[in-house]
N, C-alpha and C positions, 0 to 999 in steps of 0.2 A: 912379359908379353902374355897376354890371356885371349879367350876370345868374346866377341858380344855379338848380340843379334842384330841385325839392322832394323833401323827402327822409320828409316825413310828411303824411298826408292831412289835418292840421287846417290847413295851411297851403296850400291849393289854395280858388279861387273856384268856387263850383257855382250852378246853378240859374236864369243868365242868362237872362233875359225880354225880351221890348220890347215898346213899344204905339206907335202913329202915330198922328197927330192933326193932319192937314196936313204942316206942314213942321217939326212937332213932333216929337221922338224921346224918350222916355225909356226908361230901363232901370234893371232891378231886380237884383238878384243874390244868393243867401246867403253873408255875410261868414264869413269861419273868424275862430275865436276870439280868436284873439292879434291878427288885422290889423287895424292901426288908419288905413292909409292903404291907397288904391290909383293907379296910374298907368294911364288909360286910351287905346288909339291907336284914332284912329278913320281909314279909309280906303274911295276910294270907285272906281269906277269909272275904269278909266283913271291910276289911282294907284299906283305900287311899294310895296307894305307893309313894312312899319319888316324891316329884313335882322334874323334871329334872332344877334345877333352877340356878344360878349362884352362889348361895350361899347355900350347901345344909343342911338340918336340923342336925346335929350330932348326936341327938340326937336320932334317928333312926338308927344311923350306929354303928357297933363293930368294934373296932379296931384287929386285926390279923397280926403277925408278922410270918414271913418267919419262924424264928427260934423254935416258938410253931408250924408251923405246919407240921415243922419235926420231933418235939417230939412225938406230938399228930399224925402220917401218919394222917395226913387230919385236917378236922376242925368238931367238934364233938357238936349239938345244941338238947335240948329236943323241940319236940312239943308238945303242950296243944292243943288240938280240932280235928275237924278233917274237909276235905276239902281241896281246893288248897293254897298250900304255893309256893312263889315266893322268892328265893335268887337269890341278886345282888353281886355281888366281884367287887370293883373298885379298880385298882391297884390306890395306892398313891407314889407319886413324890414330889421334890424337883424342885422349878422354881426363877427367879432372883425375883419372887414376894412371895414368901414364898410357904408354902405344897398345894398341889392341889392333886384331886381326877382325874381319867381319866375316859373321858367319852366315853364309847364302842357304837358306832350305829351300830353297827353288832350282836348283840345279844349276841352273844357267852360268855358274862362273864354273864348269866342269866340261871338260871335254873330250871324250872316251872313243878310240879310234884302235882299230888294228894297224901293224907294223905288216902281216905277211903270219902263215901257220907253222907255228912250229913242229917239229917234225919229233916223230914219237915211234921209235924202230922197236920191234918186238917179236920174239920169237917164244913159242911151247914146244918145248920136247916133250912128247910121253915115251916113256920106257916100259915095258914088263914081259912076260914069257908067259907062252901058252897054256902053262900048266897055274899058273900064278891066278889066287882071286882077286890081286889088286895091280895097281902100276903105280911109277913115281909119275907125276907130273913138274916140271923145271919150267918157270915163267922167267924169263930176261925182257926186260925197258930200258933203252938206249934215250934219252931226249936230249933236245941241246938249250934246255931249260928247265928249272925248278916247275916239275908238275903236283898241286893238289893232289892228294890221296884221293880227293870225293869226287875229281873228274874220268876217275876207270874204276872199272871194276872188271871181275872173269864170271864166266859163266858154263856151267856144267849143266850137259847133256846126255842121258843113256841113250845109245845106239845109234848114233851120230853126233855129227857138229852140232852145237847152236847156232841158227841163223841170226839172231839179233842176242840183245839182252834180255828180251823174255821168252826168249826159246830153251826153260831150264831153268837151274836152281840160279840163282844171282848171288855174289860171296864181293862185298865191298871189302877195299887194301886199308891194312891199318896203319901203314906208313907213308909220307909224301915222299915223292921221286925226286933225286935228289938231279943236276945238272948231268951228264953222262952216264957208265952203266950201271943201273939197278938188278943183281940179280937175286933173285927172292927163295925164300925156302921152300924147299923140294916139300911138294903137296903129296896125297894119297890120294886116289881113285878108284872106285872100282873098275875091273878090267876091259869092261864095256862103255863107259864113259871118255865124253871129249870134252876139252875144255877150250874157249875161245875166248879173247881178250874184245870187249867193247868200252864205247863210250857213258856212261851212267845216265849224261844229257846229250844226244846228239849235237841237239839244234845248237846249245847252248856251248860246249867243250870242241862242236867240229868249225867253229868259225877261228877257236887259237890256234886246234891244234890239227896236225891230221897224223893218223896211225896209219903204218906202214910195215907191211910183216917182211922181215929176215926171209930171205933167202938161205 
């Protein structure tokens, strides 16, 4: 199975829909004419999407036949988590070189929707004594998903909080957060500095996720 470009518009996926119903996903789509099957990838949060390659993984795709998903009106998937899920539809063809997938640059066989924010618990301890020029700082991350490294970072401030991420020095994580708790190595500061945990992208990281400080 390889993949190839389409090369005529009857043979492109259009019209991708979806509906929710708890942990219910389906999806609609207008079939092109000739395609009798499709292979769908679905991908979620915290996931690498299938690489655009010439040869692509199978194993990430479900095969879907024309004929179920007129049984089924649609194509019918549970989700487990919660966060952004991405399905792909590539119609599949018949070529003098054997079955091939088709590859849309137009987007339109894609369909990119939130599940609900996953939640991202965190707590900073600072520690030090008054005679002390420095303190430890103790950063914990609770999520109930695999978080990107480049969606948080902490942010250091002398002589208060930082109110955003540009209120202060900015210190991007070098590791991704793994499903439950992260707690990370005990930082330095000097005794006057605070450190606050933000989002890197608000606009972009607060529509998955939302942070929630420990109590």
């Amino acid at each position: 199975m390889r993949f190839i470009d389409a090369d005529i518009s009857s043979m492109l996926i259009r019209g991708v829909t979806h509906q929710l119903d708890g942990d219910r996903c389906t999806l609609r789509w207008r079939w092109p004419e000739d395609i009798k099957a499709v292979y769908i990838e679905r991908s979620m949060a915290g996931e690498e999407p299938m690489p655009d390659a010439r040869r692509p993984n199978m194993s990430r795709l479900k095969l879907y036949t024309r004929n179920e998903y007129k049984a089924a009106n649609g194509y019918h998937d549970r989700i487990d988590g919660v966060g952004k899920v991405v399905y792909t539809i590539y119609a599949a063809t018949e070529t003098e070189e054997g079955p091939a997938l088709i590859r849309q640059h137009d987007g339109q066989n894609r369909k990119e929707f939130s599940t609900g924010r996953a939640k991202v618990w965190f707590s900073i301890r600072h520690k030090g004594g008054w005679l002390q020029k420095y303190k430890s700082v103790q950063i914990k991350v609770t999520t109930e998903i695999p978080i990107p490294k480049e969606a948080l970072c902490y942010v250091k401030k002398t002589g208060g909080y930082p109110a955003n991420k540009d209120d202060g020095t900015l210190y991007p994580f070098v590791a991704d957060f793994e499903a439950g708790v992260n707690v990370l190595p005990v930082i330095e500061v000097g005794k006057n500095d605070y450190v606050r945990l933000f989002f890197t992208d608000g606009k972009k990281y607060g529509q998955m996720y939302e942070l929630v400080p420990e109590s």
